[in-house]
N, C-alpha and C positions, 0 to 999 in steps of 0.2 A: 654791620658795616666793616669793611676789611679797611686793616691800618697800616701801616707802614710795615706789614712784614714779608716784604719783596714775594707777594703770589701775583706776580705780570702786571703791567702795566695799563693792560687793558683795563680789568676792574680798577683801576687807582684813576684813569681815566673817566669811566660811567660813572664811579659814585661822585666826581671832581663836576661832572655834567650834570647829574640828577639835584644834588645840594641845590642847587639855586630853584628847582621847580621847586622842590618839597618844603622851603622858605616860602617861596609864594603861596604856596598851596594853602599854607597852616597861615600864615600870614592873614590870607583871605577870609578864612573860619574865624579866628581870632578878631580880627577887625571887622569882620561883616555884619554885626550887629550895633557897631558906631555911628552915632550921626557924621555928614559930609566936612563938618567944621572939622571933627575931629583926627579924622583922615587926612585928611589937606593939612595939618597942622604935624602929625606923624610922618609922614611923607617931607614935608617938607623941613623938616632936622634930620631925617634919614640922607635926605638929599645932599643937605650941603656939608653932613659929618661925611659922606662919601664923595662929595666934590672935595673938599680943605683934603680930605688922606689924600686924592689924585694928587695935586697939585702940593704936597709934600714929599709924596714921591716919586715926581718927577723932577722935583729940584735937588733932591736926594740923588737923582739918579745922574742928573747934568753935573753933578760935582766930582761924582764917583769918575767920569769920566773923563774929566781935566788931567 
């Protein structure tokens, strides 16, 4: 994977877009063997650890712009 050493924008862009499949992807393999409780119970602290950061940094971001 290419890192931050200025070869274009483009590959900084595709690997920036492929991250989130290839979390799901292994995601899916890793959890696919869990019972539905489980899942639903993983999912839902993913969820609201990624709603509380939203909504941290948006109020982060309403201040910055005062």
């Amino acid at each position: 994977m290419g890192g931050m050493d200025g070869n274009g924008t483009d590959e900084v862009l595709a690997s920036k877009w492929d991250l989130p499949f290839v979390v799901f992807a292994m995601a899916r393999v890793a959890f696919g063997g869990l019972p539905l409780w489980a899942k639903a119970l993983i999912i839902g602290i993913l969820g609201s650890v990624i709603l509380w950061y939203g909504i941290t940094w948006r109020r982060e971001r309403g201040r910055r712009a005062r």
